[in-house]
MARRO-958766 format. One record per residue: x, y negated, z negated of N, C-alpha, C, CB in turn. Coordinates in Angstrom, 2 decimals. Glycine has a CB too. Layout:
N
+---------+---------+---------+---------+---------+---------+---------+---------+---------+---------+---------+---------+
|    n_px |    n_py |    n_pz |   ca_px |   ca_py |   ca_pz |    c_px |    c_py |    c_pz |   cb_px |   cb_py |   cb_pz |
+---------+---------+---------+---------+---------+---------+---------+---------+---------+---------+---------+---------+
|       X |       Y |       Z |       X |       Y |       Z |       X |       Y |       Z |       X |       Y |       Z |
...
+---------+---------+---------+---------+---------+---------+---------+---------+---------+---------+---------+---------+
***
This chain:
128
+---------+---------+---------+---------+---------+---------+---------+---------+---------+---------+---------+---------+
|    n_px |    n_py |    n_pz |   ca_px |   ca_py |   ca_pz |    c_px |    c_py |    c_pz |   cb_px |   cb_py |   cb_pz |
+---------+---------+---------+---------+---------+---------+---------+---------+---------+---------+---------+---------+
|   34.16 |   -6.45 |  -30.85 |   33.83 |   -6.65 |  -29.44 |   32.53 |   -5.92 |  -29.11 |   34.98 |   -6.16 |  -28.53 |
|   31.74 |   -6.64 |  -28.37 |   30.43 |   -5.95 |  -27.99 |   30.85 |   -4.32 |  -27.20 |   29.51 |   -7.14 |  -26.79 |
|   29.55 |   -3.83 |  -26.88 |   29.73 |   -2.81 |  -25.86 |   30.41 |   -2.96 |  -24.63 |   28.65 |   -2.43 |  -25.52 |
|   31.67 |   -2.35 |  -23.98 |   32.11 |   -2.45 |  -22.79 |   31.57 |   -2.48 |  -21.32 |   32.71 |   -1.72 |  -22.86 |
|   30.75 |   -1.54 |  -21.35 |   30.49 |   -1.11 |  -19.90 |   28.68 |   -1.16 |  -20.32 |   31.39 |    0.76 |  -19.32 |
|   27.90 |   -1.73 |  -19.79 |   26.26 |   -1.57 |  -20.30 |   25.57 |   -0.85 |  -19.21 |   25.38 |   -3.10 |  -20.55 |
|   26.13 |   -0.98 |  -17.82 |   25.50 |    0.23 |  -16.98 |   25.74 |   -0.69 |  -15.64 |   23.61 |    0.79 |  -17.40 |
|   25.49 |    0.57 |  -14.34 |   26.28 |    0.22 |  -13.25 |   25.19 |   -0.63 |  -12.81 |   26.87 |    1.39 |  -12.26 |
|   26.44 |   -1.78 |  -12.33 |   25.96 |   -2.95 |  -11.26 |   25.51 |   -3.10 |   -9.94 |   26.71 |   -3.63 |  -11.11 |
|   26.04 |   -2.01 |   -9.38 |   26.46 |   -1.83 |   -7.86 |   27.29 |   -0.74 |   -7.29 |   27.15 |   -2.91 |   -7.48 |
|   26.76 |   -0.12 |   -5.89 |   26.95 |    0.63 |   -5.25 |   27.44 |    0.62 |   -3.63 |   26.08 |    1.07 |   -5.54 |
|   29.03 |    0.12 |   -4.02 |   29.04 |   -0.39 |   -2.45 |   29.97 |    0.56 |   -1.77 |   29.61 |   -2.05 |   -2.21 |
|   30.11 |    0.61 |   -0.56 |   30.75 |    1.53 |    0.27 |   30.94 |    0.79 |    1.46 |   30.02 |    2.80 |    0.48 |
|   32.08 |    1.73 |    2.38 |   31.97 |    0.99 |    3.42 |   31.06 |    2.03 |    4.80 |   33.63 |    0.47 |    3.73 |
|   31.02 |    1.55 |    6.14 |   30.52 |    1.96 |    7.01 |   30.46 |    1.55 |    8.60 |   29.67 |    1.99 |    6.52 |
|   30.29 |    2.09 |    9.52 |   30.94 |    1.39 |   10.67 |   29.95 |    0.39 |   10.94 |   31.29 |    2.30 |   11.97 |
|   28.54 |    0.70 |   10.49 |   27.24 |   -0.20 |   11.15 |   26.67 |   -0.04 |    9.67 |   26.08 |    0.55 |   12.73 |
|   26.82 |   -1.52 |    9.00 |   26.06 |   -2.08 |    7.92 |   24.60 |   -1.85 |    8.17 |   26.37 |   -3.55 |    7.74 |
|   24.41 |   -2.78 |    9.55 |   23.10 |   -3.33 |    9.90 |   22.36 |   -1.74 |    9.99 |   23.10 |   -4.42 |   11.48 |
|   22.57 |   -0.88 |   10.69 |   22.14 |    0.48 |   10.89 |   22.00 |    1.21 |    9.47 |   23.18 |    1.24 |   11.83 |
|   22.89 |    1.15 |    8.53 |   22.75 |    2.08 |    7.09 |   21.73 |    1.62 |    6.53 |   23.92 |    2.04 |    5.99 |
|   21.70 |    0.05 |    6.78 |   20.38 |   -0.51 |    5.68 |   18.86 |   -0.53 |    6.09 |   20.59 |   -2.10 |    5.32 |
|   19.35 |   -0.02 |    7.50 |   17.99 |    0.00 |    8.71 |   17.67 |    1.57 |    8.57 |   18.50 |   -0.49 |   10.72 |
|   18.49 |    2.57 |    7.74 |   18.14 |    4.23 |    7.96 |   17.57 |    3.91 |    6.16 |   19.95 |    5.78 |    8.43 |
|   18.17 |    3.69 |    5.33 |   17.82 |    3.42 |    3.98 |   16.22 |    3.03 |    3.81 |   18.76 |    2.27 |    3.48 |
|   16.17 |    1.63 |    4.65 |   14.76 |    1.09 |    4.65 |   13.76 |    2.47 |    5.12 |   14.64 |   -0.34 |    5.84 |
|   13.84 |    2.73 |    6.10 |   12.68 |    3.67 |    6.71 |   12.83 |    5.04 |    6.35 |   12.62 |    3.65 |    8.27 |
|   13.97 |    5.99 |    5.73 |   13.72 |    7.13 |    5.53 |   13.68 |    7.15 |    3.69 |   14.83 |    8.03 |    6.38 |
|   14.62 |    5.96 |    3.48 |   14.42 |    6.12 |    1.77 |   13.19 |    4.88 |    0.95 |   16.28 |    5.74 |    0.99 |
|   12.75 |    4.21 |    2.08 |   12.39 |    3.11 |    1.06 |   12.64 |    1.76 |    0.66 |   12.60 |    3.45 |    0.26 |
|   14.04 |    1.84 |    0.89 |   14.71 |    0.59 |    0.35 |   14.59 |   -0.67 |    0.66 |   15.78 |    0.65 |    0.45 |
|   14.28 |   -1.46 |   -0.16 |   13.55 |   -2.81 |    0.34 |   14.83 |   -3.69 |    0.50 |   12.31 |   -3.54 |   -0.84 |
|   15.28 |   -3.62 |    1.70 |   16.76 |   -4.15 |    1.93 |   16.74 |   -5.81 |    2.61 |   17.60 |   -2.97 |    3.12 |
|   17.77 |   -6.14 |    2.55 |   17.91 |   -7.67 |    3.28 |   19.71 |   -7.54 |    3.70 |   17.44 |   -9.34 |    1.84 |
|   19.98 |   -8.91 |    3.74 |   21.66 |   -9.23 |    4.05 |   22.20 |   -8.57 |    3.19 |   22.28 |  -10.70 |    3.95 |
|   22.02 |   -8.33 |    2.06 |   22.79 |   -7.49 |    0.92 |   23.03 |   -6.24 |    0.99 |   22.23 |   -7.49 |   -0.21 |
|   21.97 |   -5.58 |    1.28 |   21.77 |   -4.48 |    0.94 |   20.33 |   -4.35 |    0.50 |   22.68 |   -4.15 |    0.09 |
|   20.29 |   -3.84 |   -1.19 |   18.73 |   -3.65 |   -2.04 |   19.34 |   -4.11 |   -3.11 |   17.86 |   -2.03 |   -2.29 |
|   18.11 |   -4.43 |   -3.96 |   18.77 |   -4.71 |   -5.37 |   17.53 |   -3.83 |   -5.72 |   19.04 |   -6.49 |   -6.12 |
|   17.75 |   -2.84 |   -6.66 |   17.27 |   -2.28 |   -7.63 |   16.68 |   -2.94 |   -8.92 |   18.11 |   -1.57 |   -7.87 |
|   15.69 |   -3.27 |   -9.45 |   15.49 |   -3.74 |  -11.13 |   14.61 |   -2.81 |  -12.07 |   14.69 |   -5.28 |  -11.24 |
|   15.56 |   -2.93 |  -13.23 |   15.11 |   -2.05 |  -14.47 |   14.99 |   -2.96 |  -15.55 |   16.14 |   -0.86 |  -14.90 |
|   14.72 |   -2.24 |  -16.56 |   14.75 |   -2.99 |  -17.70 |   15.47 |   -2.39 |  -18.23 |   13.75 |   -3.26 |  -18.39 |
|   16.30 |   -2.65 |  -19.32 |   17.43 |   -2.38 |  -20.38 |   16.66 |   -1.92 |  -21.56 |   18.39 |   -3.71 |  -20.77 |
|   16.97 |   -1.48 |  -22.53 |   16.44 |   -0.45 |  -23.64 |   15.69 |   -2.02 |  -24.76 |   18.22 |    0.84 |  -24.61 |
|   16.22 |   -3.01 |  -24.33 |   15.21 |   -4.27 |  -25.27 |   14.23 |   -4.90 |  -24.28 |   16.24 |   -5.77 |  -25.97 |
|   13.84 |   -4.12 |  -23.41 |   13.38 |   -5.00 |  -22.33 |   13.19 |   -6.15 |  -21.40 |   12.96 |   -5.00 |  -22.43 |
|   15.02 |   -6.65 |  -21.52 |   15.35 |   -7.48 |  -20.49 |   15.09 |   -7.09 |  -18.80 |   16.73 |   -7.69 |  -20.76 |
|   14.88 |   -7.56 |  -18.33 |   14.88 |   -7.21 |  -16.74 |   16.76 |   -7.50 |  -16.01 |   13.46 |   -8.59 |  -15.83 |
|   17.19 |   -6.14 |  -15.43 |   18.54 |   -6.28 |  -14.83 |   18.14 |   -5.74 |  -13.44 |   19.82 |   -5.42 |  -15.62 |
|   19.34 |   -5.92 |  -12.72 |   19.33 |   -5.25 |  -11.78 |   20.79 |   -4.38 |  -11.51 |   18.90 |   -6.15 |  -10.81 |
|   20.55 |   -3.54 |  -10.25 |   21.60 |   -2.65 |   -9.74 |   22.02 |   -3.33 |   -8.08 |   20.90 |   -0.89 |   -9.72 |
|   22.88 |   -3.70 |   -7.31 |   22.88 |   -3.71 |   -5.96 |   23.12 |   -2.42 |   -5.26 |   23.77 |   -4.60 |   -5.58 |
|   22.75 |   -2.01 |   -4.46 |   23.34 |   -1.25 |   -3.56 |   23.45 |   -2.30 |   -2.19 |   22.46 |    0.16 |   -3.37 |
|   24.54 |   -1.79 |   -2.10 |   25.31 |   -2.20 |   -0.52 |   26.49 |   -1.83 |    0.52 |   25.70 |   -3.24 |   -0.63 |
|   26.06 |   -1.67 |    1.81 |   26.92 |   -1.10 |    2.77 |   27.79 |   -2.25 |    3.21 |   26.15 |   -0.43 |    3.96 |
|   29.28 |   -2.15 |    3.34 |   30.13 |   -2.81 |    3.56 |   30.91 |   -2.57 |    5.34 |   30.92 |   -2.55 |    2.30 |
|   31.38 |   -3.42 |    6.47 |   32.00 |   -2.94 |    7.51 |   33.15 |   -2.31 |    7.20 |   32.20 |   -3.81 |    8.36 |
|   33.24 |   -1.14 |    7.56 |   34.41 |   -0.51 |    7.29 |   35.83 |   -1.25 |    7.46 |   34.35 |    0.59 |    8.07 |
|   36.09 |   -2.29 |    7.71 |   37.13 |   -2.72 |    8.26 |   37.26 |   -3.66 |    6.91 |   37.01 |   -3.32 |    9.86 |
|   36.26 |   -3.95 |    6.06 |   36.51 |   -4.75 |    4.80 |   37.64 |   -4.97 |    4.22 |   35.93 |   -4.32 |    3.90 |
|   38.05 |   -5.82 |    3.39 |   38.97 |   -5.85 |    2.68 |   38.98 |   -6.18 |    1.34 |   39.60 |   -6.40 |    3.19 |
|   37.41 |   -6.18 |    1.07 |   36.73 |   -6.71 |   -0.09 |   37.24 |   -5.55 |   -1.24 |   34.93 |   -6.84 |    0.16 |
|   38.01 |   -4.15 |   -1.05 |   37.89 |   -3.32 |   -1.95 |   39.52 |   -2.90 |   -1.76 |   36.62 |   -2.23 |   -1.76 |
|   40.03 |   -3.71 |   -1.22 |   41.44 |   -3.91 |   -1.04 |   42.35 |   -4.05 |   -2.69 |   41.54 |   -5.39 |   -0.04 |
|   43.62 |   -3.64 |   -3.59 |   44.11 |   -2.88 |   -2.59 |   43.73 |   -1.07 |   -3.15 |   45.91 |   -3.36 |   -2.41 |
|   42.93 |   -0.72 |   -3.09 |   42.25 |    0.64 |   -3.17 |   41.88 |    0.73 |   -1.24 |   40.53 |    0.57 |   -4.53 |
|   42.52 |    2.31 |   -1.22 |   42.32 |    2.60 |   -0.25 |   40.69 |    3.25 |   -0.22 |   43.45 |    3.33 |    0.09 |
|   40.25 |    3.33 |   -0.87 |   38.72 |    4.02 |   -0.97 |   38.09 |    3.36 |   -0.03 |   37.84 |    3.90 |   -2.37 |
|   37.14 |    4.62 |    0.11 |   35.65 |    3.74 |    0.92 |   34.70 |    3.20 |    0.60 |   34.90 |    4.26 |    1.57 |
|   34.47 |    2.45 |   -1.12 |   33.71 |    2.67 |   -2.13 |   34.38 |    1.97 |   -2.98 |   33.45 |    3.95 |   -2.48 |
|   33.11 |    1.59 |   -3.67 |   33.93 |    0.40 |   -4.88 |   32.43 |    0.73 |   -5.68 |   34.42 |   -1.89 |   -4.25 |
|   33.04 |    0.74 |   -7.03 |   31.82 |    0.82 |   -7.82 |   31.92 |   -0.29 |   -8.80 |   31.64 |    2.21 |   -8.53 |
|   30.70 |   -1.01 |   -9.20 |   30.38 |   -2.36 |   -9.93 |   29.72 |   -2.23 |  -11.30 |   29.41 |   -3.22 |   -9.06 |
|   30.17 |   -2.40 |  -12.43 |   30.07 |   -2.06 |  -13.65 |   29.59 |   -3.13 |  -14.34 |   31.17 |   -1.58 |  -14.13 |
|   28.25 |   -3.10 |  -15.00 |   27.83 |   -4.57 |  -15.91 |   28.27 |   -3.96 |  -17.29 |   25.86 |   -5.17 |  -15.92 |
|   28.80 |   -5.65 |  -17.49 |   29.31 |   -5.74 |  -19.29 |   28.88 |   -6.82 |  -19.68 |   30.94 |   -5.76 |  -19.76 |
|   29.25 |   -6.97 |  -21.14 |   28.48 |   -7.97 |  -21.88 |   29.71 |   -8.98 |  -21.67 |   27.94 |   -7.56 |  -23.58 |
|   30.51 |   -9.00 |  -22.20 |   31.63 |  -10.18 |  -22.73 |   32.74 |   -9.74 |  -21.70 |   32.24 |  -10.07 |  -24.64 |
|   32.84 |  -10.15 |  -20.42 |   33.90 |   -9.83 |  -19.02 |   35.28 |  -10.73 |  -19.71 |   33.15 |  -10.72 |  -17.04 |
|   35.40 |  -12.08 |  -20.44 |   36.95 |  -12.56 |  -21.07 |   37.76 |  -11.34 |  -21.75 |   36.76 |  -13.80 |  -22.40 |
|   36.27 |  -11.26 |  -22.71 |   36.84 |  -10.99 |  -24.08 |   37.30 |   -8.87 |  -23.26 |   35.09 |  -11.35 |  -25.93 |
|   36.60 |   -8.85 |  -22.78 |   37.14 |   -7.70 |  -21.84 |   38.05 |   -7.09 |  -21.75 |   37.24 |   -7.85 |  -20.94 |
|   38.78 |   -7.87 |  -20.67 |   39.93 |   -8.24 |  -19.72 |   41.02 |   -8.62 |  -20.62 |   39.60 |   -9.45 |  -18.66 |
|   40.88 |   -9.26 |  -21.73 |   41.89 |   -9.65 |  -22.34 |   42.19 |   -8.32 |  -23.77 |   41.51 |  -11.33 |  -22.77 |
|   41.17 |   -7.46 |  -23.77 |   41.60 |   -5.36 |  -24.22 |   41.96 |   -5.02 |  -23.30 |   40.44 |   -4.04 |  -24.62 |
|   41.76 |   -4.90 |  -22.22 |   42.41 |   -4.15 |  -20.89 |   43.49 |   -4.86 |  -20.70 |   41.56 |   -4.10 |  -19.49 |
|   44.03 |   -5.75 |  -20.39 |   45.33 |   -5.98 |  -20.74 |   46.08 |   -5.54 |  -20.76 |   45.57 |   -6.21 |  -21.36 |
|   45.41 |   -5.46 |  -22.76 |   46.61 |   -5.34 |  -23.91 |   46.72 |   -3.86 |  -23.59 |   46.21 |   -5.78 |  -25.76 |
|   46.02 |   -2.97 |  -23.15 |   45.71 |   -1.78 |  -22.54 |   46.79 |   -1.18 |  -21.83 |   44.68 |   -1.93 |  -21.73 |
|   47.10 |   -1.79 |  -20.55 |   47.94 |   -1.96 |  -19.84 |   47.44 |   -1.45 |  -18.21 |   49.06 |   -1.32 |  -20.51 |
|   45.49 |   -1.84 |  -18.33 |   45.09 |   -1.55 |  -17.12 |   45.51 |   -2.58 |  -16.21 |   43.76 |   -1.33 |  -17.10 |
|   45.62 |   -2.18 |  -15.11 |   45.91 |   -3.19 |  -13.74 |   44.70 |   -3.95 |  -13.62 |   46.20 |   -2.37 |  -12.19 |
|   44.95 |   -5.75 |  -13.53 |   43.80 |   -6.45 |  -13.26 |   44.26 |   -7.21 |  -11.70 |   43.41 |   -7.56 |  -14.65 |
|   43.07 |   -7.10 |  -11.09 |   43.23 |   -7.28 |   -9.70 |   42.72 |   -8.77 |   -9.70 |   42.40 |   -6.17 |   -8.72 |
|   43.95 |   -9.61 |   -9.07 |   43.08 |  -11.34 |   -9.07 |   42.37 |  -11.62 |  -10.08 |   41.95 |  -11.65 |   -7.95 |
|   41.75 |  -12.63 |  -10.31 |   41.25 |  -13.86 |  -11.50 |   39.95 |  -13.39 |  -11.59 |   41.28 |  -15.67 |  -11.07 |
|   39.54 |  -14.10 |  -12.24 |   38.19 |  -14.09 |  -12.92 |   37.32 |  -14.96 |  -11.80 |   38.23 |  -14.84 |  -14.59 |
|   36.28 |  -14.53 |  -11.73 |   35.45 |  -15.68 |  -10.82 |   34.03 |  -15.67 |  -11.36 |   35.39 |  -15.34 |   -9.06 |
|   33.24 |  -17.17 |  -10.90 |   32.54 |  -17.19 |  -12.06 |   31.33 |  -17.62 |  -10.99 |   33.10 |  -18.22 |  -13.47 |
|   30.25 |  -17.33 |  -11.17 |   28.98 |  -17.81 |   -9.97 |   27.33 |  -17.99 |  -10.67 |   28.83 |  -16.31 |   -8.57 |
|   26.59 |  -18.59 |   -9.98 |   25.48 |  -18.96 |  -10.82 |   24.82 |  -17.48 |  -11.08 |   24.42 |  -20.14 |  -10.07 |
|   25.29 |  -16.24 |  -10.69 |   24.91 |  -14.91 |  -11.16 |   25.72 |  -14.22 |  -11.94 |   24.67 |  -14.14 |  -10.22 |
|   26.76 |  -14.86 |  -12.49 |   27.47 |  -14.11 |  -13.50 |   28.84 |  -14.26 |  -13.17 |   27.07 |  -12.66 |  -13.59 |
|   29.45 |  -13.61 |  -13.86 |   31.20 |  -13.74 |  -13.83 |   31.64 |  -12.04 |  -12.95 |   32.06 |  -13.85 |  -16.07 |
|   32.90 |  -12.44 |  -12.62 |   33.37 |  -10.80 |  -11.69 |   34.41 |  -10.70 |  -12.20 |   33.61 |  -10.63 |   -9.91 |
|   35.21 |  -10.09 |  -12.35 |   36.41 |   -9.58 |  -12.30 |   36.87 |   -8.08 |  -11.48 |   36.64 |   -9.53 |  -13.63 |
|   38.17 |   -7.90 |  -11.50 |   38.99 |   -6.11 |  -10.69 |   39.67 |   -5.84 |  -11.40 |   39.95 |   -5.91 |   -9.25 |
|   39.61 |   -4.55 |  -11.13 |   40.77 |   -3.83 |  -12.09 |   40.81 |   -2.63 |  -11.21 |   40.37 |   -3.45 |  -13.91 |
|   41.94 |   -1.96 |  -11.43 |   42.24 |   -0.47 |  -10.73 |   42.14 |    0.32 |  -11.96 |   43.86 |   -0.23 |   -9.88 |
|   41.38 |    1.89 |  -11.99 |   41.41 |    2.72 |  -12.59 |   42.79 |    3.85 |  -12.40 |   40.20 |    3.07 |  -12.39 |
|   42.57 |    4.59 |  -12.69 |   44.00 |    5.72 |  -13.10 |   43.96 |    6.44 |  -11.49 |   43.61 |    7.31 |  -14.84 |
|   43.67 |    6.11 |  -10.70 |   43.21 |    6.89 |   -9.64 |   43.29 |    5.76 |   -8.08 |   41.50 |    7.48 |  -10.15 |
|   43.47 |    4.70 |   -8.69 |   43.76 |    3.66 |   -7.80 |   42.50 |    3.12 |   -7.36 |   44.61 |    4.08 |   -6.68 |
|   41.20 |    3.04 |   -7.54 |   40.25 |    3.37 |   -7.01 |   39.97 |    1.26 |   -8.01 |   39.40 |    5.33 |   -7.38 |
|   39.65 |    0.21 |   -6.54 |   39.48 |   -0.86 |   -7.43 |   37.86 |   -0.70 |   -7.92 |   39.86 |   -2.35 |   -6.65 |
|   37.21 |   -1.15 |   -9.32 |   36.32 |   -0.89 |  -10.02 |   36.43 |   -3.03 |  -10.17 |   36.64 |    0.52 |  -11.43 |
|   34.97 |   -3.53 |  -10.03 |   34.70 |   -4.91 |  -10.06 |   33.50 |   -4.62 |  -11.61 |   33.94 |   -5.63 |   -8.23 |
|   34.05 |   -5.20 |  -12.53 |   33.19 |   -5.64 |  -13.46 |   32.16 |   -6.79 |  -13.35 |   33.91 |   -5.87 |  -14.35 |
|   31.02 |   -7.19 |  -13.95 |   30.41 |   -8.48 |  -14.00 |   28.93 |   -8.27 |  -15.02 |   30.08 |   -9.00 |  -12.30 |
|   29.67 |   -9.36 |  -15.01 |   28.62 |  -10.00 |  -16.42 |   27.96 |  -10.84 |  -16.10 |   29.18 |  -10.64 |  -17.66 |
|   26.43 |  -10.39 |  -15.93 |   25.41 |  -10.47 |  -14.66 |   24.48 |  -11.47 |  -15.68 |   24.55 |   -8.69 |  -13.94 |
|   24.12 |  -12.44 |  -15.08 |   22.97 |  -13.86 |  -15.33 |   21.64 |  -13.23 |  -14.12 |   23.95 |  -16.01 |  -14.61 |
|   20.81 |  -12.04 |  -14.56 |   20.17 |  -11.42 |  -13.68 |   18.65 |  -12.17 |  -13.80 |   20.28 |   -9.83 |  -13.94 |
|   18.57 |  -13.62 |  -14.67 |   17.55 |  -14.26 |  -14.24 |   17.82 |  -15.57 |  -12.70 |   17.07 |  -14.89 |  -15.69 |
|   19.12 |  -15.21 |  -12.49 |   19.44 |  -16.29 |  -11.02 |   18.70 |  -15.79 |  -10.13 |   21.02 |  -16.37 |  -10.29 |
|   18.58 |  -14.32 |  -10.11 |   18.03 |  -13.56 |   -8.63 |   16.42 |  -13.73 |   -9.08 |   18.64 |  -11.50 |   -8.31 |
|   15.96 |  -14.08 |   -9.83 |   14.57 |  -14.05 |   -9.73 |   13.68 |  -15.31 |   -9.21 |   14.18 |  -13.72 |  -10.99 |
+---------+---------+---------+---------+---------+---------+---------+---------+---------+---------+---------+---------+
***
């Protein structure tokens, strides 16, 4: 099996005013934000171009459901099936199905801590 985890995807949280976090981000940090949030891009150690999201969520979300956190962290991997089907056999908790989009595949899982963690196996030439 390839490498598991190749580096974080995303940085989401929640907050009472989305529109306001991404409006303090832009002007005191920089962040070249839109509806999303920012997307961050790096290159990977062969010099593919990836990216990172950061994004503020309404606190009232349910997108990071059922983890009571305020925060969900997004993990890129290479092979998200072949994955999911070691975690498993593992006996990690997988949260809902697989979903699949012209930017890559997602999946959930809960860590030891309850805390839901979204994998994806990112097609990071869609965003360009």
């Amino acid at each position: 099996m390839k490498k598991r985890v190749t580096g974080i995807g995303g940085l989401f949280f929640k907050t009472k005013d989305p529109k306001a976090s991404k409006d303090w981000y832009k002007k005191h940090l920089g962040f070249n934000t839109d509806d999303y949030g920012c997307t961050f891009w790096w290159k990977d150690k062969e010099g593919k171009d990836c990216s990172t999201q950061w994004s503020p969520f309404k606190d009232d979300t349910s997108y990071f459901n059922p983890s009571d956190k305020p925060y969900m962290f997004n993990y890129r991997v290479d092979d998200l099936e072949a994955l999911l089907k070691v975690l498993k056999k593992e006996g990690v908790t997988i949260v809902g199905d697989m979903e699949t989009y012209d930017y890559g595949k997602f999946a959930w899982i809960l860590d030891n801590d309850n805390n839901k963690i979204e994998l994806w196996e990112p097609i990071d030439s869609a965003f360009q």
